[in-house]
N, C-alpha and C positions, 0 to 999 in steps of 0.2 A: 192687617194680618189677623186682628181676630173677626173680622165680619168671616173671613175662610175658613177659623176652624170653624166659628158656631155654625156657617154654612153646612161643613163635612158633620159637624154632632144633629142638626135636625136630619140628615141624611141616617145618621146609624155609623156612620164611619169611624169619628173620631171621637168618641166619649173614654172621657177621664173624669176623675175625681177631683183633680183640681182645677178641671175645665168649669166642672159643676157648683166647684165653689165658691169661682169669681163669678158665674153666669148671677146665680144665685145675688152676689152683693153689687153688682156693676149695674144699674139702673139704665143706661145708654145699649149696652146686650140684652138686656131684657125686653127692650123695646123691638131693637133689629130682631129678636126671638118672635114676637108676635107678629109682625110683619111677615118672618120669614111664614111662619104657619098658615097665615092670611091667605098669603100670594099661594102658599101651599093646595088650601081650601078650594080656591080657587081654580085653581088648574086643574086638579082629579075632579071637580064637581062634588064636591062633597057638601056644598050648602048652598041651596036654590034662592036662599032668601038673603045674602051674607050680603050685597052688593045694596039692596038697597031698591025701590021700585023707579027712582031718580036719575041709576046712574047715567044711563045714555046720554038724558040731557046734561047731567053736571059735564062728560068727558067732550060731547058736542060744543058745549061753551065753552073751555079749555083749550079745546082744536081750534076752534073761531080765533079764539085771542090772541092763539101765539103771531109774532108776525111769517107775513110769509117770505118765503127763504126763493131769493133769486138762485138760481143754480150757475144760469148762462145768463150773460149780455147778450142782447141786441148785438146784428153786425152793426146796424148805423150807430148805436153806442160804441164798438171795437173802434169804429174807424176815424170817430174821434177822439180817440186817445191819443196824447202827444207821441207814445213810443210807438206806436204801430203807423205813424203819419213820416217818423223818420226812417222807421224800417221800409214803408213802404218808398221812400226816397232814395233810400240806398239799394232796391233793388230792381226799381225799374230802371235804371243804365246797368246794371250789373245783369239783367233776364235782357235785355236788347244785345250786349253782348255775348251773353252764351249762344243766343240765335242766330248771333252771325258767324261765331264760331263752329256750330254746329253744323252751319250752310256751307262755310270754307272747306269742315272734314269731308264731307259729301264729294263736294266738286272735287277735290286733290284724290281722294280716293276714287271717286269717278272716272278723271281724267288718267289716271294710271291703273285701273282695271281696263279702260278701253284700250289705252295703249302697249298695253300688254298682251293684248289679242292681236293688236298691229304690227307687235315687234314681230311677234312670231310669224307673221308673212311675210317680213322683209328683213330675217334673218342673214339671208344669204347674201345680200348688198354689201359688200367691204366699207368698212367705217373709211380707212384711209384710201381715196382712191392716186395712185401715183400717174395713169394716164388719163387722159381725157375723154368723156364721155362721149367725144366726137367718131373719135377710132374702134369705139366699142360698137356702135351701130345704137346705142342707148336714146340716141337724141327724140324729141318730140317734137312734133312741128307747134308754134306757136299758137296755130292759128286751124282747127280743125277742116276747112274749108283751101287748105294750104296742100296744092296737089302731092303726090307722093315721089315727083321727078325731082322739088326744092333738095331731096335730101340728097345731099354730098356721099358718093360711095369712097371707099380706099382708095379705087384707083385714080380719082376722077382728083380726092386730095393729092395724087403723086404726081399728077400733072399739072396741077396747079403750084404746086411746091417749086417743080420742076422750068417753069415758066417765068415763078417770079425770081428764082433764083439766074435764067439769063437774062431778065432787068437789070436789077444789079447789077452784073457782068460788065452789059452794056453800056449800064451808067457807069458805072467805074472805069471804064476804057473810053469812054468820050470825054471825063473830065479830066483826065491825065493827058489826052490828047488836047483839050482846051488849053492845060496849062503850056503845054510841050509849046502852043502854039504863040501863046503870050509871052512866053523869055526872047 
């Protein structure tokens, strides 16, 4: 606290009387006092000779000595650190997973953007059909090379209907007549 007032009193700011008095008896502000003046000197150029014909080299061997200050590791130092060897452990299965997850949302969303252009041409298709695809005229041939006579018309069903319905008949009247015969 008082290096800032004697800071603010070489400024002009802060001068008092009983700043001046302890400046005056305090031996440790007196010192910070001339310093501050020094640095003062210094800075506006007020004395060309104040520094000294030496100092470059004194500050140049000073800069030399300190040690020097890593800022960053090395990656190949990062990568052998114990916690970046576990981190890296726990996320290569956890980054193999996201990339399949990522691959799944693709395809599902893929698959139902395409089908979604599909529905809408086959809108019209009844979900529940209650007749047969046969009566509809719907049917395809199996087999593209399958002449277009294979296909069964309505009426050609009604006669077939109609024919196996007197088999039947038939059969049914020959085995009553079997039986009629055997009592």
């Amino acid at each position: 606290m008082q290096k800032e007032l004697l800071s603010a009193y070489v400024d002009g700011e802060h001068v008092s009387n009983e700043f001046t008095a302890e400046l005056c008896q305090n031996a440790e502000l007196q010192a910070s006092w001339n310093n501050f003046h020094a640095i003062r000197s210094v800075m506006r150029e007020e004395t060309p000779v104040f520094l000294g014909a030496d100092f470059t080299a004194k500050m140049e061997a000073l800069i030399d000595a300190e040690p020097e200050m890593v800022s960053q590791p090395t990656p190949e130092e990062v990568e052998q650190l114990p916690f970046v060897q576990k981190l890296k452990a726990l996320f290569t299965p956890l980054t193999q997973v996201a990339v399949a997850a990522a691959v799944c949302l693709v395809a599902v969303f893929g698959v139902q953007t395409f089908n979604a252009s599909q529905a809408d041409k086959a809108s019209d298709i009844p979900v529940l059909q209650t007749t047969p695809m046969l009566l509809q005229g719907a049917q395809q041939p199996v087999s593209y090379n399958a002449p277009a006579k294979d296909v069964a018309t309505l009426g050609q069903l009604e006669q077939k209907n109609k024919r196996m319905g007197a088999l039947l008949q038939n059969y049914e009247i020959q085995r009553r007549a079997q039986e009629n015969a055997q009592k």
